[in-house]
C-alpha positions as CSV (number, residue, x, y, z in Angstrom):
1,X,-60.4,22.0,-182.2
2,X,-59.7,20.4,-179.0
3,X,-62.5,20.9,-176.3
4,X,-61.0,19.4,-173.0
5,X,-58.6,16.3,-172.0
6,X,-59.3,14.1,-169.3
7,X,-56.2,13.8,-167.2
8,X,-56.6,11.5,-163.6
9,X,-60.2,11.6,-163.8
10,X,-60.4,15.5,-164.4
11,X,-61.8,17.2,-167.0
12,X,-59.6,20.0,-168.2
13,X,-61.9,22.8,-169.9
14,X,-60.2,24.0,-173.2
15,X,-61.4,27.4,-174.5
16,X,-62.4,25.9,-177.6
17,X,-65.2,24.3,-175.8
18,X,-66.6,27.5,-174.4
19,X,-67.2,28.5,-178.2
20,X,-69.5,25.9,-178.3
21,X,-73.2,27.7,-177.4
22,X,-74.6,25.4,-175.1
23,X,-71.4,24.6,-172.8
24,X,-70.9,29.2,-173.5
25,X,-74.0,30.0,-172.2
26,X,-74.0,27.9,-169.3
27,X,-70.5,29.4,-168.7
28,X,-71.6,32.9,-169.1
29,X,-74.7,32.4,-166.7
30,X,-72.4,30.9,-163.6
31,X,-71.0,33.9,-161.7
32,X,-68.3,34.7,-160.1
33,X,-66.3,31.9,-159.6
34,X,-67.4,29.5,-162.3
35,X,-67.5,26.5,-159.9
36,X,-71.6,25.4,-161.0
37,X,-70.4,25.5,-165.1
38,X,-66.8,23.3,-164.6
39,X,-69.0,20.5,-162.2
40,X,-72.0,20.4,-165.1
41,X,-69.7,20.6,-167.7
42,X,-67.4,18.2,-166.0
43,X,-70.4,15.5,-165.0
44,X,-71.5,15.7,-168.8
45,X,-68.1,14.8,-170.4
46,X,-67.2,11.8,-168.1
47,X,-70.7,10.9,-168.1
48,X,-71.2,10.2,-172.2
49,X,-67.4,11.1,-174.1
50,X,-66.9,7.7,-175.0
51,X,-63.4,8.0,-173.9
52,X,-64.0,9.0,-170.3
53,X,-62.8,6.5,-167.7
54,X,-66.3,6.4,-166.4
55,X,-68.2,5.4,-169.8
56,X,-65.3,2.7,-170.7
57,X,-65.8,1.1,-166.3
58,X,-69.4,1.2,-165.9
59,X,-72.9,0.6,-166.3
60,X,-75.1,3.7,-167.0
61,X,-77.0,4.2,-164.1
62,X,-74.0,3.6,-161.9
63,X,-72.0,5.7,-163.3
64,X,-74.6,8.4,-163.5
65,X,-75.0,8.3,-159.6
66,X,-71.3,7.8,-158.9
67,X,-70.6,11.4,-161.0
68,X,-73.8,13.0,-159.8
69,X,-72.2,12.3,-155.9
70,X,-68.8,13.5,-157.1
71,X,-69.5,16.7,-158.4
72,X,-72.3,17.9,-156.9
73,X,-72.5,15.8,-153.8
74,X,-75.6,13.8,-154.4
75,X,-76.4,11.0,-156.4
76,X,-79.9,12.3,-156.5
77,X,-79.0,15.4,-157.6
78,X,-81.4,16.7,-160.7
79,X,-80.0,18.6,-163.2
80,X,-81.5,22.1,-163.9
81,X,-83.7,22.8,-167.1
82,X,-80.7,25.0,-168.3
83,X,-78.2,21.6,-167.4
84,X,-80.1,19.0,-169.2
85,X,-80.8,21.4,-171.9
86,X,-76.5,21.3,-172.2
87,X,-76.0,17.8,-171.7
88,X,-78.4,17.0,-174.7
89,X,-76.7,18.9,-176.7
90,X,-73.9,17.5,-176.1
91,X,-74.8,14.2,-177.1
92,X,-76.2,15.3,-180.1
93,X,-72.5,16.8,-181.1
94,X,-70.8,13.7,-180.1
95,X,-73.4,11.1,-181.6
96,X,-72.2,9.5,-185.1
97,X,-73.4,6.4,-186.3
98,X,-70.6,4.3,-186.3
């Protein structure tokens, strides 16, 4: 299963990510253009995939700001209920012990 790849600092959305529930239904709810779903969706992978450029470069709370003012064009910006709800999720899947 491959979800997305990373390629020059973009996250590249495989459809076998949108089978996941949390990253479907917050796809499902962002109408018409999908813009809202691929900036959360993006922001949560380079924020915590231990791969991303971003995780491997810098401290947490800078590099939560510097993604926050990237993709949604505020480093302040809060997360929706529905958003965090996603990006928890996500860390649960990609959490192992090692």
């Amino acid at each position: 299963m491959k979800l997305f790849d990373i390629n020059g600092g973009k996250v590249v959305i495989h459809p076998d990510a949108l089978g996941l529930p949390f990253f479907k239904k917050l796809w499902e709810a962002d109408k018409p253009d999908k813009q809202q779903a691929t900036n959360v969706i993006s922001y949560i992978v380079l924020m915590w995939y231990f791969k991303s450029p971003y995780v491997l470069q810098l401290e947490p709370d800078i590099r939560e700001k510097k993604l926050k003012q990237l993709y949604f064009g505020n480093e302040d910006y809060k997360l929706t209920v529905e958003e965090k709800s996603c990006e928890d999720d996500y860390k649960k899947l990609i959490y192992t012990r090692n």
